[in-house]
Structures are given as C-alpha cells and as structure tokens.
N, C-alpha and C positions, 0 to 999 in steps of 0.2 A: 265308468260302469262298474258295478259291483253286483255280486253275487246273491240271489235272495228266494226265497220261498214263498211264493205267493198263492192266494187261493180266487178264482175267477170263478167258481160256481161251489153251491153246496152240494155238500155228498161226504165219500165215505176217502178213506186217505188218499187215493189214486189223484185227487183232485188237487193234493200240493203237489205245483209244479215248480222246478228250481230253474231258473233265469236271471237274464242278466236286466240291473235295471240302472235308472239312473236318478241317484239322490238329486233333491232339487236342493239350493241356494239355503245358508244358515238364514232362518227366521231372527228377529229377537228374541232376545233369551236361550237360543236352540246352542247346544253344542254337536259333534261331533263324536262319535264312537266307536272302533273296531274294535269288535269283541274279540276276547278269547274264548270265551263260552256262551251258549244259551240255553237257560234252562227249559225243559220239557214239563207241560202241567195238563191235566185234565180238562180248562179252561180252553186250552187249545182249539181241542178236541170240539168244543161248542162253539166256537163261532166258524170250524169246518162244516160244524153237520146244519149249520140255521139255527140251531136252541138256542146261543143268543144273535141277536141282530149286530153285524159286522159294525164299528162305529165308523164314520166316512164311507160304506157300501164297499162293492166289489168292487175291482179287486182291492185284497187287504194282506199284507204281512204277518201273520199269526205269531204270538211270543210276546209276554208279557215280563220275560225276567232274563237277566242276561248283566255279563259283567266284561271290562275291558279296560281300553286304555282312550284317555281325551283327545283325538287328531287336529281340533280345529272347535275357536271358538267364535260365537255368534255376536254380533252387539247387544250390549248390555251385559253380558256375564261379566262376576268378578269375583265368583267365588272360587271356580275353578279356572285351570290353567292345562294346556296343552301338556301331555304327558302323565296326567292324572289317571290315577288306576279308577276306576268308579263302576259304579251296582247300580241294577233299580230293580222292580218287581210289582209293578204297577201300569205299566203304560204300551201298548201291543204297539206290533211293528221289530221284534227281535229277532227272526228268523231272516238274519243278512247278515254280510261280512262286516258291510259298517251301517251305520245308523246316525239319524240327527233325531233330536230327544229333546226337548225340553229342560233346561240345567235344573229347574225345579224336582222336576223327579227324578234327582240320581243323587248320589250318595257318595262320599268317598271312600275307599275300601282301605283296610290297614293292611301294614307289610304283612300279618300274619296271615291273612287269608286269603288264598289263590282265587286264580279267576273260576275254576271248575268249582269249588265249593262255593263261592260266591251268588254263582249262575245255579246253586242248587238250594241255594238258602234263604233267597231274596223274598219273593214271594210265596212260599211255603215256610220261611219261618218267619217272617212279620205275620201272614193266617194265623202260625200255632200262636203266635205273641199275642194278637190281639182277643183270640180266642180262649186261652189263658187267662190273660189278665184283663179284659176287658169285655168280652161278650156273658160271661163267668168268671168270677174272681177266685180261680181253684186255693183252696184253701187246704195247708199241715192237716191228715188225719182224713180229709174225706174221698170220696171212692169215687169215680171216674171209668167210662166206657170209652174206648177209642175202638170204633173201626174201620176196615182196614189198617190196622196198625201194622202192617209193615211195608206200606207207600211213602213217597215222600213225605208228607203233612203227617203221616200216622206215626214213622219212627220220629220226629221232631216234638210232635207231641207225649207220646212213651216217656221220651229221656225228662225233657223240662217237667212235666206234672211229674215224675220220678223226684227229680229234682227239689219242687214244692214241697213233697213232702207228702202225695197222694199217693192213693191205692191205685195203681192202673191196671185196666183189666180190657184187653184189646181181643178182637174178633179178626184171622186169618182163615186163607183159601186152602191151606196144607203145612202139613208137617216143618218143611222150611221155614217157611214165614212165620212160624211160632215160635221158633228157634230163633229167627234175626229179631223177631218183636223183643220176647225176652232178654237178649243180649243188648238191649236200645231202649231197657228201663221198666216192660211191661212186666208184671209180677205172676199172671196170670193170663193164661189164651185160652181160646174157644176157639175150635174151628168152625167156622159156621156150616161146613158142605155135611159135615158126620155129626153136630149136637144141636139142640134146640138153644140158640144164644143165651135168651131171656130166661129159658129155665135155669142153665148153668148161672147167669150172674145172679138166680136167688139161691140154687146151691153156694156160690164162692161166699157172698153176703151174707149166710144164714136168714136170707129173708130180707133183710134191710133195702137193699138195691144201693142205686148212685145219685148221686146229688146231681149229675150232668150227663149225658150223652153227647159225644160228639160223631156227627154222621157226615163221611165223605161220598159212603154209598147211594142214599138213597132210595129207591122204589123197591130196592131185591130186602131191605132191613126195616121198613115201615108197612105196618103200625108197629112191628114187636118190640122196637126202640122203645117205646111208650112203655113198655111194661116190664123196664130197668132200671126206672123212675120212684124214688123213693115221694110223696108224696110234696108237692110243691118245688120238687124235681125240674130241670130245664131239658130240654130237647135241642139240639145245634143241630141245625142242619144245614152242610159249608158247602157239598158238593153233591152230582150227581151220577156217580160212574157207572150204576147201574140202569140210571133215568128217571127222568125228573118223581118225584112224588105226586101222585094224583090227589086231585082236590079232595078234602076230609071234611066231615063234618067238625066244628070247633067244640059240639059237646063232649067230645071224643077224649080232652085236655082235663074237663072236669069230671068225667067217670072215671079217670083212672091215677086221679088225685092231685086237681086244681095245679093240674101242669103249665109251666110257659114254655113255647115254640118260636125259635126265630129261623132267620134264615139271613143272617148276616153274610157281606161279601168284604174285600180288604179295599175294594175302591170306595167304599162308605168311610172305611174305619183310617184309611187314608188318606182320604182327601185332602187335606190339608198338611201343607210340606213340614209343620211343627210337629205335627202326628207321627204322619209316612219317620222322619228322621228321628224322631223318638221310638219311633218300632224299631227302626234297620239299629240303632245304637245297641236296643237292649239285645236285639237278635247277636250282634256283634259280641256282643260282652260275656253271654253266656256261652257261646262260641269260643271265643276268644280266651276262657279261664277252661274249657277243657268240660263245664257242666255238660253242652251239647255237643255232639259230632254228625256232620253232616256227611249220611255215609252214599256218595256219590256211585252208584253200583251198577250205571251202564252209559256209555256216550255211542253217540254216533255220529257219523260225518253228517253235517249240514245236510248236504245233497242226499240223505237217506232220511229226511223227514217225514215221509210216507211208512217207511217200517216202526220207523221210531211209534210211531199213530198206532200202529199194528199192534206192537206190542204192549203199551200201555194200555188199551182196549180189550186186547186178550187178557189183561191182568199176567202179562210175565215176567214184568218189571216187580222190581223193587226198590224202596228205598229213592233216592232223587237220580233223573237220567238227565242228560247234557250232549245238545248237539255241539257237534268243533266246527267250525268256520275251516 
C-alpha cells in the first residue's frame, strides 16, 4: 500500500482525497518510482474541475510531473536501472508516494539537479522549451509578452527569452510579482489589476508591439492580447487560469493584422520520446550552466493537495510549488 491523492468526482479542491492505495504489478516497459518530489501545475487543476476529461475515468491520480529514484524495474527495460535518479513531466498519475510509469517517459536526472528543482522544471520547462524554440522561434532583438510572468512557466520563460536575447515584457497581479518577474529576466512589467496592458506594451514599444504573446491566463487577457501583436504577430495560447477563452470570430486575427493563434499543449510537442528527451536535455542544459534557475518558492506535504489547489487558484503562489511525499 502506498500513499496517494486521488480524485473520485469533479469539483473544486475539497474533492482530492489522500488514501492509501495499491500499485498493481510492473507492466512491460513500466518501471518503478518514489518520488522525492511532485510538481504542482495548473493542468492539475483541470482534470479536478472536468475542463479536461480524466484519461482512464474516475478515479484518477492527478500530477503530471515529478522526479525521484528507480525502485523496481519491468520487463523489457534496459535503459534504466534500480537506483536511478529520474524526471518526467508528461504523463498523470504523480500525486503518490511511488509510481509505475512507463520507462519511455522518464528521463535521467544529472548529479546537479535535485529532485525538488527537478519536479519543478519537468513540465513547465520543456512548455517554456518548446514554446521558445518551437511553437515561435524567439529570435536576438525581438520583443516578447509573457503573462503571468511570475508563475512557474512565466519566470522560466522571463529568464530563457532573457537569455535569447529578447525584450521581455511580462504582465503581474502586484508589486511582488513585478519585482520577482524582473529579477528572473523580464526587463519590463505591467500590472495588469492598476494599467491597461495593451496600452502600456505600445507605450514600452513606441508603438511597434511584439512578435509573440504568450498567454497562460486566458479568458481575464483575451481579446486584448491581440492588440500587443505587431502585425503578422503570433498569439500562444498554453493555458487557462483564468478560463478557458470563448469562442471568437477568426476574422478577429485579420482586423488586427493577419495574425496567427495556436493553442499548443506539450503532450503534442512531446509525444514522441526523441522529442520529450530532446526537450528535458535542452531544459537540463540551460539549467545546468546557470542561464536558467528554477526558483522552487513553495512545497507542501503531499497530504495538503487540496490547499496546495487553493493557493494556486487564488494566484498566491509563485514561481514553481512542489508537493513532498
């Protein structure tokens, strides 16, 4: 029996409940995993409320990212071995003591980076990875909108397009958050509760706007994302913490300058373990040389999954949370 957080009906955090359960039998391929950490993500949050549809039904184990140590492997594995430190940030079922996974979606972790930063980097920086360098290919010199830049996905994104060589210009809830945004790369803030965003990014721009947007918010920042867009300008839109975006007319994209809109997710852009491990490397690398830091700025006990919800939701987090086993 081991330890785990399950959700048996939808609704609002009250509904993870923590229980004991009992892993069944290593599949092929499957290994073994007790975590040291699990990360906390937005994504959670939607397959608590029904936004998205549970995969295998109720009940389900929410946690798609989480890092630990190899206990026990399956038949067929042979890349990894009992005792291996390993990541992933793709695949739900994280929210327990230990886990059986799939050896395909896990990663090895290097000595330098712990399990808590691990569990905070997985899937929020293969997002920023692939949304950088592959949803948009942020390019030396050109200007960039992050909002909520000071959550986890937002300061990850701040530091790397920093990095790049962009202008980053990121939208916070308060004075804090504009202070940690800034310190994690963003050059420029906006609060959005006291200024008009769009108006400020043509103040900072003299007019010109951004080559991209990228939106973890939402319904509370569309349509006015659109008109931060310098003319054949992209629109990301990764997440929904405000709620989902309502349906738009598409001439919407061409009045306001032959725009493109996607809504990319990381189980598209990872689907494939050559992918997925070519994301978690670069993620590792820029990590790993000091470009990025993954600033891990609240944990809580496993058995506190439900506040953890709370506060993520309230927006009083910051930065990447982590439940401890």
């Amino acid at each position: 029996m081991v330890a785990a957080v399950r959700i048996h009906k939808i609704g609002g955090p009250e509904v993870l409940t923590y229980e004991d359960i009992t892993l069944k039998d290593l599949g092929q391929g499957e290994v073994r995993i007790k975590h040291g950490a699990i990360g906390l993500n937005f994504i959670d949050t939607y397959f608590r409320t029904g936004l998205y549809p549970a995969p295998g039904g109720l009940p389900m184990i929410p946690g798609n990212e989480g890092a630990g140590t190899v206990t026990a492997i399956g038949a067929g594995v042979s890349e990894f071995k009992v005792g291996d430190r390993v990541a992933y940030g793709t695949t739900p079922g994280g929210y327990a003591v230990e886990r059986n996974i799939p050896a395909e979606r896990i990663v090895k972790l290097p000595d330098n980076i712990d399990d808590k930063s691990a569990a905070g980097m997985m899937l929020k920086g293969m997002t920023a990875q692939y949304l950088l360098k592959r949803t948009f290919k942020v390019q030396k010199g050109q200007t960039i909108l992050v909002h909520a830049a000071a959550g986890g996905v937002g300061l990850i994104l701040c530091q790397w397009a920093n990095y790049l060589g962009a202008t980053v210009i990121g939208t916070v809830g308060s004075a804090d958050k504009a202070k940690l945004a800034k310190e994690n790369g963003a050059h420029h803030t906006i609060n959005y509760r006291e200024e008009d965003f769009a108006k400020r990014v043509g103040e900072i721009t003299n007019g010109a706007k951004c080559e991209v947007v990228y939106d973890g918010v939402g319904k509370a920042t569309f349509p006015a994302s659109l008109d931060c867009l310098k003319p054949l300008g992209m629109f990301v839109s990764f997440g929904n913490a405000s709620g989902a975006i309502d349906a738009f007319s598409i001439l919407m994209l061409q009045t306001k300058g032959s725009l493109f809109a996607t809504r990319p997710t990381l189980v598209h852009y990872g689907a494939k373990r050559e992918d997925m491990v070519a994301m978690a490397k670069d993620v590792m690398d820029v990590v790993g040389k000091g470009a990025v830091k993954i600033p891990v700025k609240q944990t809580y006990a496993l058995k506190d999954a439900a506040q953890a919800h709370r506060d993520l939701e309230a927006r009083k987090t910051t930065g990447s949370t982590v439940l401890i086993p």
